[in-house]
N, CA, C and O atoms as a Maestro MAE file, in Angstrom:
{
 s_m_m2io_version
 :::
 2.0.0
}

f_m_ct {
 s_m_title
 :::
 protein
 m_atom[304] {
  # First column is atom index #
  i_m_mmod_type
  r_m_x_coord
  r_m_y_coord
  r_m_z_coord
  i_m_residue_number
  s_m_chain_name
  s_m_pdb_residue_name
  s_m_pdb_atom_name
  i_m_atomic_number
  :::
  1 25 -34.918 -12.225 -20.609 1 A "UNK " " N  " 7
  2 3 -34.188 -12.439 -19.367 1 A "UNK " " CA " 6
  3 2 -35.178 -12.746 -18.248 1 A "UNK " " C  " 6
  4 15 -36.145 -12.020 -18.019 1 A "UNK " " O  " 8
  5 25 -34.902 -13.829 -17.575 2 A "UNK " " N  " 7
  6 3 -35.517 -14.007 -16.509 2 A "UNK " " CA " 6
  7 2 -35.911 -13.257 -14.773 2 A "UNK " " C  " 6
  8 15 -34.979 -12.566 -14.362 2 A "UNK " " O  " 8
  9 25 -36.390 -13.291 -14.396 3 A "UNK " " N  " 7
  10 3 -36.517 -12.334 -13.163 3 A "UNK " " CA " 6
  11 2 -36.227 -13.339 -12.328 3 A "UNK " " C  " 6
  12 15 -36.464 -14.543 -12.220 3 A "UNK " " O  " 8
  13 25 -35.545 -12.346 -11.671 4 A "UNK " " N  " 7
  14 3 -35.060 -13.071 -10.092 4 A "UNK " " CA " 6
  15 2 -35.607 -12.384 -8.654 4 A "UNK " " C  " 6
  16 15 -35.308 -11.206 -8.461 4 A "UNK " " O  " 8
  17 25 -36.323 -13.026 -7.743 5 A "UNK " " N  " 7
  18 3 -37.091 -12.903 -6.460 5 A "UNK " " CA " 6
  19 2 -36.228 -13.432 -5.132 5 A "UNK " " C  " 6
  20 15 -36.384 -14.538 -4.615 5 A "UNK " " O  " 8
  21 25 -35.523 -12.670 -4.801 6 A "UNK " " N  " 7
  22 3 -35.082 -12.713 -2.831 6 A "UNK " " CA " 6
  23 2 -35.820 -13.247 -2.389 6 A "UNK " " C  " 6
  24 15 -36.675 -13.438 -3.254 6 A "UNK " " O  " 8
  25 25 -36.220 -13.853 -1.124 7 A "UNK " " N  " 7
  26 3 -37.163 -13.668 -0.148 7 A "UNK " " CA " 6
  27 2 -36.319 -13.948 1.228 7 A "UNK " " C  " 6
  28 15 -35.969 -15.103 1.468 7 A "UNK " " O  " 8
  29 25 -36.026 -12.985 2.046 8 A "UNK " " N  " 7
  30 3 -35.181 -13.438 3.494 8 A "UNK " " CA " 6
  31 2 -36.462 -13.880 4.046 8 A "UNK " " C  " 6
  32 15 -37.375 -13.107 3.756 8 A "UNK " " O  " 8
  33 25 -36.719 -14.630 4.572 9 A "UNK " " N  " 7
  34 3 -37.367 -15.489 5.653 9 A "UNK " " CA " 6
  35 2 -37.169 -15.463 7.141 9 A "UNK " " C  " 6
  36 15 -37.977 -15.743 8.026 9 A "UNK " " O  " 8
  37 25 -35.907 -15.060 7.228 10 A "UNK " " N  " 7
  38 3 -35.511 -15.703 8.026 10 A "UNK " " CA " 6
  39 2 -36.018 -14.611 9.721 10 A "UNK " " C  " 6
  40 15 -35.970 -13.385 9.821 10 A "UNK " " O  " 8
  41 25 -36.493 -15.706 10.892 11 A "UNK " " N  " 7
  42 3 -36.967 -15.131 12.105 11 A "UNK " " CA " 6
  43 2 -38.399 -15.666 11.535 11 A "UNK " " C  " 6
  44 15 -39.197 -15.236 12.368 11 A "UNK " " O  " 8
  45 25 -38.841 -16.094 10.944 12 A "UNK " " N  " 7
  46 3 -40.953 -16.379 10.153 12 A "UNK " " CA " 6
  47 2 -40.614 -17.580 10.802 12 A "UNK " " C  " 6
  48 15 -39.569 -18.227 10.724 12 A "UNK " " O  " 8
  49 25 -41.509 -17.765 11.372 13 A "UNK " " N  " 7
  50 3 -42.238 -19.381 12.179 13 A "UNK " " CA " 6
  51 2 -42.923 -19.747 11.042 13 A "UNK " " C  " 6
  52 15 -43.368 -18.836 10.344 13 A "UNK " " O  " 8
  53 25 -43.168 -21.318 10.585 14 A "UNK " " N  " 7
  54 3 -44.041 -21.959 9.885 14 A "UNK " " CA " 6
  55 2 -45.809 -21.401 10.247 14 A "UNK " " C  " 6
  56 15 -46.172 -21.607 11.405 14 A "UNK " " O  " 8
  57 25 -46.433 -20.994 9.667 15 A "UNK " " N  " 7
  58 3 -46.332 -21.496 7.761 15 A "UNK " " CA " 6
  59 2 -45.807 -19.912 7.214 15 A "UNK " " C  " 6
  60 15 -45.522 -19.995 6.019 15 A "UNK " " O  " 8
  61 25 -45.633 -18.711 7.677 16 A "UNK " " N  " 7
  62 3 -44.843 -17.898 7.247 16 A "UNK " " CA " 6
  63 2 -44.045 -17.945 5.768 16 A "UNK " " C  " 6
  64 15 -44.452 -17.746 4.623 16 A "UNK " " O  " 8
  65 25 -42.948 -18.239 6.218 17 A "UNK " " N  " 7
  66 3 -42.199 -18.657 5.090 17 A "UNK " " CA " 6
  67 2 -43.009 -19.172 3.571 17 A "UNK " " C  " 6
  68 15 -42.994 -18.418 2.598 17 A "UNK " " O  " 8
  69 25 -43.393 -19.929 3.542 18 A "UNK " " N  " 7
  70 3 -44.034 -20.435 2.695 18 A "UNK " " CA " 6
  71 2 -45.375 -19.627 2.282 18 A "UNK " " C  " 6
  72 15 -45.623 -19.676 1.077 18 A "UNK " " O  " 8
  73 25 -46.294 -18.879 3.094 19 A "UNK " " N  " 7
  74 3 -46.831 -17.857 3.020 19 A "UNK " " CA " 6
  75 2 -46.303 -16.803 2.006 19 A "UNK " " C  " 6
  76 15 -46.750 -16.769 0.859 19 A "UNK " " O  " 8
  77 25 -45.861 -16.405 2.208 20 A "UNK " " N  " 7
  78 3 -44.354 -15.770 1.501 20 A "UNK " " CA " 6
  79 2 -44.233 -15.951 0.133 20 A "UNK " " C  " 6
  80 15 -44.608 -15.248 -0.805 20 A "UNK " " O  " 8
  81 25 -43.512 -17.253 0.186 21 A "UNK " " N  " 7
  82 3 -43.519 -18.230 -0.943 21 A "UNK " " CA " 6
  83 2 -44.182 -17.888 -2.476 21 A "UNK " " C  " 6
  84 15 -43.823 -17.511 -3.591 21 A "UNK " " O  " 8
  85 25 -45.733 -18.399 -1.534 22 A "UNK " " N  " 7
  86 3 -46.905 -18.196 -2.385 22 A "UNK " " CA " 6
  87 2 -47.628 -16.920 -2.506 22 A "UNK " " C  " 6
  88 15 -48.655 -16.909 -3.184 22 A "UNK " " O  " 8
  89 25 -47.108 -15.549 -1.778 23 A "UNK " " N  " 7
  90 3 -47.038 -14.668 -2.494 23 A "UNK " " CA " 6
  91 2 -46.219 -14.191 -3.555 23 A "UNK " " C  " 6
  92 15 -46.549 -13.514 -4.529 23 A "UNK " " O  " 8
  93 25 -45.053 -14.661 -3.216 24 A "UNK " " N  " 7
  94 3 -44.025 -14.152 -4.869 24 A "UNK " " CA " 6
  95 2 -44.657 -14.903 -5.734 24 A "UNK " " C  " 6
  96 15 -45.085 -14.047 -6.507 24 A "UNK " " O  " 8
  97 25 -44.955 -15.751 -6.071 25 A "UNK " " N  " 7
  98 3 -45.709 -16.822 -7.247 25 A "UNK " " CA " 6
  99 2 -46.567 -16.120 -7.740 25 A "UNK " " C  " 6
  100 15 -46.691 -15.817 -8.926 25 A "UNK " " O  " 8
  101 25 -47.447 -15.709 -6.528 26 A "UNK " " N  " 7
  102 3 -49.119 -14.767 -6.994 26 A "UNK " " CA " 6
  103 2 -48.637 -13.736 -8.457 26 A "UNK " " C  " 6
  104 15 -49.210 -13.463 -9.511 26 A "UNK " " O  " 8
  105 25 -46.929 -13.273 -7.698 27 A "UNK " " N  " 7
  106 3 -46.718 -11.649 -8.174 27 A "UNK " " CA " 6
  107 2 -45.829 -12.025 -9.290 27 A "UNK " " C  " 6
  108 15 -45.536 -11.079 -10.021 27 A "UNK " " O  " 8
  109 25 -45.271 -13.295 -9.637 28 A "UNK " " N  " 7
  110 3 -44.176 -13.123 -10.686 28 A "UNK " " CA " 6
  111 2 -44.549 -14.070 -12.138 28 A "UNK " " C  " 6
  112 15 -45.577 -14.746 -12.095 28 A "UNK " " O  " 8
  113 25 -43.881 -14.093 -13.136 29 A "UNK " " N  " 7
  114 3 -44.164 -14.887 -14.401 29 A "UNK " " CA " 6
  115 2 -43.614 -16.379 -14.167 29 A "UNK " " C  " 6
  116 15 -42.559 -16.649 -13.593 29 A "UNK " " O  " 8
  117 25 -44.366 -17.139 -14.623 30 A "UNK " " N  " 7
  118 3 -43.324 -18.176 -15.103 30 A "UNK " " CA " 6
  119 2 -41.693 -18.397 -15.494 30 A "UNK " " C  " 6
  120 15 -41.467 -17.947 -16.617 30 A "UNK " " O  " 8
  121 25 -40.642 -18.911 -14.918 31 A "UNK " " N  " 7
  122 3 -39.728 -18.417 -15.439 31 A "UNK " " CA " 6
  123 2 -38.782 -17.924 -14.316 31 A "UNK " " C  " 6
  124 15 -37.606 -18.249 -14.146 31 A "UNK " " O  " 8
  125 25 -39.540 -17.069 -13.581 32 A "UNK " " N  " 7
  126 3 -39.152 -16.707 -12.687 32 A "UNK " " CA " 6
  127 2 -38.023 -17.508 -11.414 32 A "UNK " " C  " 6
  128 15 -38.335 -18.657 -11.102 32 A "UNK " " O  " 8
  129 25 -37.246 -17.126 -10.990 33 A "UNK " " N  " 7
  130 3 -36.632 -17.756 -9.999 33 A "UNK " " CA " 6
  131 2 -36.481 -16.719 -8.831 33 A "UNK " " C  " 6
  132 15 -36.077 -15.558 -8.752 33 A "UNK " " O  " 8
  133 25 -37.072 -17.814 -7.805 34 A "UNK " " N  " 7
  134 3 -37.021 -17.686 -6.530 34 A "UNK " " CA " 6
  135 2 -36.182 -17.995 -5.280 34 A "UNK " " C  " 6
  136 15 -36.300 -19.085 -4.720 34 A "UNK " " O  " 8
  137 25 -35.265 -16.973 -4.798 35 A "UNK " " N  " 7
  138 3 -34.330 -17.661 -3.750 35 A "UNK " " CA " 6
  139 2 -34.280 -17.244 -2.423 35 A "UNK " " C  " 6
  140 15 -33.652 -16.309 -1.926 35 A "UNK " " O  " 8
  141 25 -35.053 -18.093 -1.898 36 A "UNK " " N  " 7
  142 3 -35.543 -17.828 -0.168 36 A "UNK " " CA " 6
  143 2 -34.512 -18.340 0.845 36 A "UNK " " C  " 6
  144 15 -33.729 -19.290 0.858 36 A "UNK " " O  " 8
  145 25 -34.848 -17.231 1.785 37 A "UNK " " N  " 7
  146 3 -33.444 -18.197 2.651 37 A "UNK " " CA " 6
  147 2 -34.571 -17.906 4.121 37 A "UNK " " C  " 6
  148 15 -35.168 -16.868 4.407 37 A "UNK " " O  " 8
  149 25 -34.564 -19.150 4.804 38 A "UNK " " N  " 7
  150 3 -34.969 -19.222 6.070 38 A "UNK " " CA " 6
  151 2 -34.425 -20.090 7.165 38 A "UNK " " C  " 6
  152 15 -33.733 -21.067 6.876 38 A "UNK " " O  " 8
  153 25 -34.755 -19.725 8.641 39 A "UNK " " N  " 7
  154 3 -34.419 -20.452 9.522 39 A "UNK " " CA " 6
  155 2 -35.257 -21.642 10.108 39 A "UNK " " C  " 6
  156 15 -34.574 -22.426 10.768 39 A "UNK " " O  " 8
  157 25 -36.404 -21.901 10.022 40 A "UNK " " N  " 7
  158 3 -37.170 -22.012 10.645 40 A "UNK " " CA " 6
  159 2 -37.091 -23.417 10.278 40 A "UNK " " C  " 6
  160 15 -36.793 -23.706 9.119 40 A "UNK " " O  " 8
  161 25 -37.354 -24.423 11.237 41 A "UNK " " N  " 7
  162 3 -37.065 -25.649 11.322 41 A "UNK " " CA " 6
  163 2 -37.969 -26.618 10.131 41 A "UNK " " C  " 6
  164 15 -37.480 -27.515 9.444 41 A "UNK " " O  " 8
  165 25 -39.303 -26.186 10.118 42 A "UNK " " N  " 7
  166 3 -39.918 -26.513 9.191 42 A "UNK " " CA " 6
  167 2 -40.045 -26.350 7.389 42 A "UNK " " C  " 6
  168 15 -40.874 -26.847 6.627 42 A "UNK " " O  " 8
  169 25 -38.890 -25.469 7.108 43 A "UNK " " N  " 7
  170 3 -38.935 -24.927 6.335 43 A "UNK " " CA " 6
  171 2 -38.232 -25.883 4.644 43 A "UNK " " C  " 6
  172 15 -38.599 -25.708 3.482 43 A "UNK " " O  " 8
  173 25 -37.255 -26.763 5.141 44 A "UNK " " N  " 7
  174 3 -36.905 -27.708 4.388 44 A "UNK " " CA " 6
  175 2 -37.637 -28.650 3.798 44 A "UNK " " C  " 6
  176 15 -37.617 -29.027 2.626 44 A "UNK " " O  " 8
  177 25 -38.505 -29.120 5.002 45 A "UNK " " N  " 7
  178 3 -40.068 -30.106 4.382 45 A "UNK " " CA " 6
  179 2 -40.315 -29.392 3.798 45 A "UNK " " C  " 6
  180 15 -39.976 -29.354 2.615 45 A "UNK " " O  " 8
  181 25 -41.119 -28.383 4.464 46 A "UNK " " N  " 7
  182 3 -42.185 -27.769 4.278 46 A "UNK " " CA " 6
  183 2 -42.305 -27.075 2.597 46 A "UNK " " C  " 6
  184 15 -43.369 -26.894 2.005 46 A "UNK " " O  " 8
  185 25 -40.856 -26.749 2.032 47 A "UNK " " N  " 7
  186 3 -40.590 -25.913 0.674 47 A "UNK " " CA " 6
  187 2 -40.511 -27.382 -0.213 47 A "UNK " " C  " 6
  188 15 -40.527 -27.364 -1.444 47 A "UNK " " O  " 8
  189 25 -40.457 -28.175 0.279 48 A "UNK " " N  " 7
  190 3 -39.419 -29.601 -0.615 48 A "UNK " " CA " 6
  191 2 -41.723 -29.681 -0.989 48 A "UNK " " C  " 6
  192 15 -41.987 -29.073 -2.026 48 A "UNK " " O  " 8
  193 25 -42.542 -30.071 -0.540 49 A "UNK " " N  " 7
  194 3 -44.147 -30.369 -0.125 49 A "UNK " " CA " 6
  195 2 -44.922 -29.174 -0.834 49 A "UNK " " C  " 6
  196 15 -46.142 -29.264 -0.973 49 A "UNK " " O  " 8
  197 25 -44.140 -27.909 -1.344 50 A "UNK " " N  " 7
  198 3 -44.435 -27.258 -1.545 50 A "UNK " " CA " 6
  199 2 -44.623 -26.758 -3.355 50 A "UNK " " C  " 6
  200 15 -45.507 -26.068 -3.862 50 A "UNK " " O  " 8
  201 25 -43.742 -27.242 -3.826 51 A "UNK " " N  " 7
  202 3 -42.555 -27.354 -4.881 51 A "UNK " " CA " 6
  203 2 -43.463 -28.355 -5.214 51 A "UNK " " C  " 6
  204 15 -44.394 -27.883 -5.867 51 A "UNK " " O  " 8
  205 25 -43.559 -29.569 -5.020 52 A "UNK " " N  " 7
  206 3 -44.166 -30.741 -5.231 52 A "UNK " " CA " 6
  207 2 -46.176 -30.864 -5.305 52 A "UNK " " C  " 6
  208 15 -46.946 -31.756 -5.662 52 A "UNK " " O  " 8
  209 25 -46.321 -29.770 -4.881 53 A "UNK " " N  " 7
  210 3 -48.096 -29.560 -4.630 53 A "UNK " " CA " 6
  211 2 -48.108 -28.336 -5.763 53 A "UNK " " C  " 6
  212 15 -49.268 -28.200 -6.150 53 A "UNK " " O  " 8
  213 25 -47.437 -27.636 -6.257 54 A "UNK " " N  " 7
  214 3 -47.443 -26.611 -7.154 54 A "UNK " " CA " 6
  215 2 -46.541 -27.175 -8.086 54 A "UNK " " C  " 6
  216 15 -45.600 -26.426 -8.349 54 A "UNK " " O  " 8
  217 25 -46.540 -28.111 -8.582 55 A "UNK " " N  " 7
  218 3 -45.483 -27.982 -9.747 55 A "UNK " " CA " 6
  219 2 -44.562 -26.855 -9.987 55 A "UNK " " C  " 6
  220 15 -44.396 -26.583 -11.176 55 A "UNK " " O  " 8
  221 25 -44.038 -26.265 -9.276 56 A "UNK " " N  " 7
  222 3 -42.633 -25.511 -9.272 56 A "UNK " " CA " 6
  223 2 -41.633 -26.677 -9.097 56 A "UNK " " C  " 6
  224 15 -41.830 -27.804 -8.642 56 A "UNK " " O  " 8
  225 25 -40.425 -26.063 -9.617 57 A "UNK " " N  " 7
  226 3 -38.950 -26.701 -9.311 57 A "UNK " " CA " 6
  227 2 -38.282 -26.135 -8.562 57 A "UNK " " C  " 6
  228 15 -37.811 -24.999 -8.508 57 A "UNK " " O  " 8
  229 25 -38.242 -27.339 -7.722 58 A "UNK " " N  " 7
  230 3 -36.854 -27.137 -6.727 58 A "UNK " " CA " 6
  231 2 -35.241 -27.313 -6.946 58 A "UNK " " C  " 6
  232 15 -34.502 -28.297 -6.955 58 A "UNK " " O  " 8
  233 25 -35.022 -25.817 -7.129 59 A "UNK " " N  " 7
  234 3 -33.843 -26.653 -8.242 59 A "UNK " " CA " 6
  235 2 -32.385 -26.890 -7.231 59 A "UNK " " C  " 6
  236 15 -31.699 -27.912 -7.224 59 A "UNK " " O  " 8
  237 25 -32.159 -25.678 -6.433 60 A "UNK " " N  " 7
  238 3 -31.440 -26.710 -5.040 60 A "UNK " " CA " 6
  239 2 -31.716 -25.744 -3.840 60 A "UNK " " C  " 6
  240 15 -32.068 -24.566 -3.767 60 A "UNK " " O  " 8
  241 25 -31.297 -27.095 -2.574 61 A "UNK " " N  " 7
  242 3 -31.428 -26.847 -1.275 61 A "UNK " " CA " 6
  243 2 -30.349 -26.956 -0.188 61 A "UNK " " C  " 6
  244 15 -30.137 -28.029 0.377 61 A "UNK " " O  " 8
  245 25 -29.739 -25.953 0.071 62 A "UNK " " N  " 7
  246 3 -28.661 -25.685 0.664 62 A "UNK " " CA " 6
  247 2 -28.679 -25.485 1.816 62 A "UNK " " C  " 6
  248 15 -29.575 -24.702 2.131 62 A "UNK " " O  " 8
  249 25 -28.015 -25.881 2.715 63 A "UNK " " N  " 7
  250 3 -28.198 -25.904 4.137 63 A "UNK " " CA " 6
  251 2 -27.014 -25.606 4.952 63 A "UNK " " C  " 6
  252 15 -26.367 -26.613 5.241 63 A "UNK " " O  " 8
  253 25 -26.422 -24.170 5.531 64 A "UNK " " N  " 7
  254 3 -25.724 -23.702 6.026 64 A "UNK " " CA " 6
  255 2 -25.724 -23.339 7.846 64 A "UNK " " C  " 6
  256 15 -25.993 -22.213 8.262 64 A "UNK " " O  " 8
  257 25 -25.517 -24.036 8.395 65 A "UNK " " N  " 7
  258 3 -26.134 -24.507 9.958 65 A "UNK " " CA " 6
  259 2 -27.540 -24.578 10.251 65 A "UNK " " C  " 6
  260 15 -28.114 -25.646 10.464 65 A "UNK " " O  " 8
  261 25 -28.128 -23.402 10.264 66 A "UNK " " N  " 7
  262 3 -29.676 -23.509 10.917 66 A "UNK " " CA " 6
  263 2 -30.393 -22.873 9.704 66 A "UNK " " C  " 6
  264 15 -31.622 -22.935 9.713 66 A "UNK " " O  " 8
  265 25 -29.665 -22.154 8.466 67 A "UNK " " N  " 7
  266 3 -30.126 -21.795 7.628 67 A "UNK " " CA " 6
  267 2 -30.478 -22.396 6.797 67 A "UNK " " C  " 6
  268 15 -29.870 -23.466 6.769 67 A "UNK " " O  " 8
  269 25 -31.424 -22.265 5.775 68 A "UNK " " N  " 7
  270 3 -31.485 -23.066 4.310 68 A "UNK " " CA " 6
  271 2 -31.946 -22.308 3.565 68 A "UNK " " C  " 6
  272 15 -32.854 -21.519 3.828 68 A "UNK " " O  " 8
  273 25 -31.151 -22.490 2.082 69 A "UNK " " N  " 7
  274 3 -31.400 -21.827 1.104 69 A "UNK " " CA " 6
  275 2 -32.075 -22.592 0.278 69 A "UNK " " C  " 6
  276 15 -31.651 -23.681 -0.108 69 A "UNK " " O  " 8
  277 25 -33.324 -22.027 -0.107 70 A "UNK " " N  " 7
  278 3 -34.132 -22.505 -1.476 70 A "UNK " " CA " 6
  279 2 -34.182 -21.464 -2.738 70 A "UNK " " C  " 6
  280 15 -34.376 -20.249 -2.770 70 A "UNK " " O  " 8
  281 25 -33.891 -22.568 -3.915 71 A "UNK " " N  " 7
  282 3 -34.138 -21.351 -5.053 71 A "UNK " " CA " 6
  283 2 -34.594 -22.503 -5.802 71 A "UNK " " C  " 6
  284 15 -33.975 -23.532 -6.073 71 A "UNK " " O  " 8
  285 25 -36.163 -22.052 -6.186 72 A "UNK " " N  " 7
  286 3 -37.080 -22.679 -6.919 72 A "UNK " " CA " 6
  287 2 -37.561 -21.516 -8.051 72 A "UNK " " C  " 6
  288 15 -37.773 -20.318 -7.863 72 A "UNK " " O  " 8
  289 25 -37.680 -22.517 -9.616 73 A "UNK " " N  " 7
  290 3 -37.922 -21.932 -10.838 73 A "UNK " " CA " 6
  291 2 -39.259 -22.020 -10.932 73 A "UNK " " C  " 6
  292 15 -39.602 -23.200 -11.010 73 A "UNK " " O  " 8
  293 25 -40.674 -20.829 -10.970 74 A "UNK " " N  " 7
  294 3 -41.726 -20.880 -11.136 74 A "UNK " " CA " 6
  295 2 -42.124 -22.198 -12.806 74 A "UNK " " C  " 6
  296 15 -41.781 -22.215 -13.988 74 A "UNK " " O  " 8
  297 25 -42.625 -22.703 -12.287 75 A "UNK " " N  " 7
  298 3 -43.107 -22.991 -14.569 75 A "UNK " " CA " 6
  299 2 -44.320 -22.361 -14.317 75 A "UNK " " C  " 6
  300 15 -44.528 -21.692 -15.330 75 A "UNK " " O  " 8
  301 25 -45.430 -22.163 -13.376 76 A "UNK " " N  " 7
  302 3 -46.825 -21.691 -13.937 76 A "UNK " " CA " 6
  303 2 -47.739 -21.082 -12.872 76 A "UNK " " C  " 6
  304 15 -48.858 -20.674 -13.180 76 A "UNK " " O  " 8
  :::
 }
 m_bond[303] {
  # First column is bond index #
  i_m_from
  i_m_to
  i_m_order
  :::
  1 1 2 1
  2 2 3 1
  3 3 4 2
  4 3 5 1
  5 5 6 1
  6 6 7 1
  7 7 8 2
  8 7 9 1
  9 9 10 1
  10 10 11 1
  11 11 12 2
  12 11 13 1
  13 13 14 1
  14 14 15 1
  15 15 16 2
  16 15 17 1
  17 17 18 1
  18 18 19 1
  19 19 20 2
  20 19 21 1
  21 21 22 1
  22 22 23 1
  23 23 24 2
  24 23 25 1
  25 25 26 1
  26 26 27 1
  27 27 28 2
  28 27 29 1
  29 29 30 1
  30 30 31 1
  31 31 32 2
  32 31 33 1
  33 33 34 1
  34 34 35 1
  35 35 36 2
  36 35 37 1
  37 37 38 1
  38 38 39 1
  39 39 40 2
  40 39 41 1
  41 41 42 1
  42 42 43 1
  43 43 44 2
  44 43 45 1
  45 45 46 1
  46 46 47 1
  47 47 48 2
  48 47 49 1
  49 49 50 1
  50 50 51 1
  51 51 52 2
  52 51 53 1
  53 53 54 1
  54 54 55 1
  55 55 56 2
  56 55 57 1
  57 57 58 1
  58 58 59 1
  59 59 60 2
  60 59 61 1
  61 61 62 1
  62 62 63 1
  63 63 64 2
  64 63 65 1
  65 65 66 1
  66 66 67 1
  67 67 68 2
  68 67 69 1
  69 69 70 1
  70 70 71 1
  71 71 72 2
  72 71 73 1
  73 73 74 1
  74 74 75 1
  75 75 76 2
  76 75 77 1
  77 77 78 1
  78 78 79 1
  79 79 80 2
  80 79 81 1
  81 81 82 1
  82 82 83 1
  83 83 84 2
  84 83 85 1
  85 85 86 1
  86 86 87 1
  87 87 88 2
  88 87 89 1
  89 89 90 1
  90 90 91 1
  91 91 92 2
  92 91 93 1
  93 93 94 1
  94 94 95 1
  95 95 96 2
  96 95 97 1
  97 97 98 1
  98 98 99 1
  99 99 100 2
  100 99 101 1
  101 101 102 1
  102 102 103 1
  103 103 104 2
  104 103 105 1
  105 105 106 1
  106 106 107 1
  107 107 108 2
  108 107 109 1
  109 109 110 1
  110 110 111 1
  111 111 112 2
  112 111 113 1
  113 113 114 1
  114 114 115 1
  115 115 116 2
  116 115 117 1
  117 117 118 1
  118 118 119 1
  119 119 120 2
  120 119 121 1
  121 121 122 1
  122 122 123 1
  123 123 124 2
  124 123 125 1
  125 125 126 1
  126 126 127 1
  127 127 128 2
  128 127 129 1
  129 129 130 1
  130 130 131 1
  131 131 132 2
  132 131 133 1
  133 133 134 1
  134 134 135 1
  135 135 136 2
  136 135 137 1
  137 137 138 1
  138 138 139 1
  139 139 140 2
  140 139 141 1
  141 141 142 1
  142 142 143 1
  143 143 144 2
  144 143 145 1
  145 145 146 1
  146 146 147 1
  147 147 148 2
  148 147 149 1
  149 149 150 1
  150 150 151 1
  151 151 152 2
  152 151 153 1
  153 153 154 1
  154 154 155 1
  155 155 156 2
  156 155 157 1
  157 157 158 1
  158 158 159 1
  159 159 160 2
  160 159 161 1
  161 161 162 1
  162 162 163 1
  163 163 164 2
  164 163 165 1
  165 165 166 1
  166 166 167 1
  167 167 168 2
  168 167 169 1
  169 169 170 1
  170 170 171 1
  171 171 172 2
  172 171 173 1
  173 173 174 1
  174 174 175 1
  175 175 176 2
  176 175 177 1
  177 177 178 1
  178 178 179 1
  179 179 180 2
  180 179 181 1
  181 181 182 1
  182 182 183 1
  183 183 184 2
  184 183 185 1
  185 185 186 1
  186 186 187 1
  187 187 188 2
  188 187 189 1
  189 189 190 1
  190 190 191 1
  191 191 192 2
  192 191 193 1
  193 193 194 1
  194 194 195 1
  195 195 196 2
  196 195 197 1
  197 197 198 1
  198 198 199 1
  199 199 200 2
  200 199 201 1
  201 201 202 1
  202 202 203 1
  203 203 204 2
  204 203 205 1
  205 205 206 1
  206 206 207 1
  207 207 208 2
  208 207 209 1
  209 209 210 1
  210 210 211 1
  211 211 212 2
  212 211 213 1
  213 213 214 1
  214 214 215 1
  215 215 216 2
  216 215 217 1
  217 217 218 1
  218 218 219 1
  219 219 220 2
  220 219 221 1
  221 221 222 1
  222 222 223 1
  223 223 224 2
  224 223 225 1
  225 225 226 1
  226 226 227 1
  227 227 228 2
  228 227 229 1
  229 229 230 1
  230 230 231 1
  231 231 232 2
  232 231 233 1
  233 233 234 1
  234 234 235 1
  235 235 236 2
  236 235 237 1
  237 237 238 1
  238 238 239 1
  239 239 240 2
  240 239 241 1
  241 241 242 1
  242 242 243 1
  243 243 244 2
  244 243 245 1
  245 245 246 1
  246 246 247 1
  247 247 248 2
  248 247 249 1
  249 249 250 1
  250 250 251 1
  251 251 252 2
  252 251 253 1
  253 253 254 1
  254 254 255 1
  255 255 256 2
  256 255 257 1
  257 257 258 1
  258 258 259 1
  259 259 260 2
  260 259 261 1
  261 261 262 1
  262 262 263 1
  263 263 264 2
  264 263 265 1
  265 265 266 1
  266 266 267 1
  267 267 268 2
  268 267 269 1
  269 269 270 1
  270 270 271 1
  271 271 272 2
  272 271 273 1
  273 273 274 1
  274 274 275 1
  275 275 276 2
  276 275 277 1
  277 277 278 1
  278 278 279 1
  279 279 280 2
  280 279 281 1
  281 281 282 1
  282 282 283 1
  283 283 284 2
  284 283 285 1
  285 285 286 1
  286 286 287 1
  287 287 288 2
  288 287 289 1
  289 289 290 1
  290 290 291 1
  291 291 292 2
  292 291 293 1
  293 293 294 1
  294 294 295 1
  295 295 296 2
  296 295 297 1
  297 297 298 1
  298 298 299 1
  299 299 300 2
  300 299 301 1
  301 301 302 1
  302 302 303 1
  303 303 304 2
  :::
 }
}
């Protein structure tokens, strides 16, 4: 069974969030899924750049007024 990682974000100014990010990665297996939710304006690039420089998957990005939800699957 896979592990699943929260991360509220939300109120973290850039690079925060993503700070964050790349601590759950440090701490979890491959496999793992990650579902962050933040406000912060930068945070949609910034996870989409992120995902893409780490080979993680972005598997979706949800956007509920000022919020956005990311839930990305570690591979490594």
């Amino acid at each position: 069974m896979s592990e699943k990682v929260n991360i509220d974000a939300r109120g973290m100014m850039c690079p925060r969030p993503i700070i964050e990010l790349a601590k759950a990665r440090r701490r979890s297996e491959p496999g793992t899924l990650i579902e962050m939710i933040a406000d912060d304006l930068a945070f949609e690039s910034d996870v989409r750049a992120w995902c893409e420089t780490t080979n993680n998957e972005l598997q979706t990005l949800d956007r509920d007024g000022d919020t956005v939800t990311a839930r990305i699957l570690l591979n490594g």
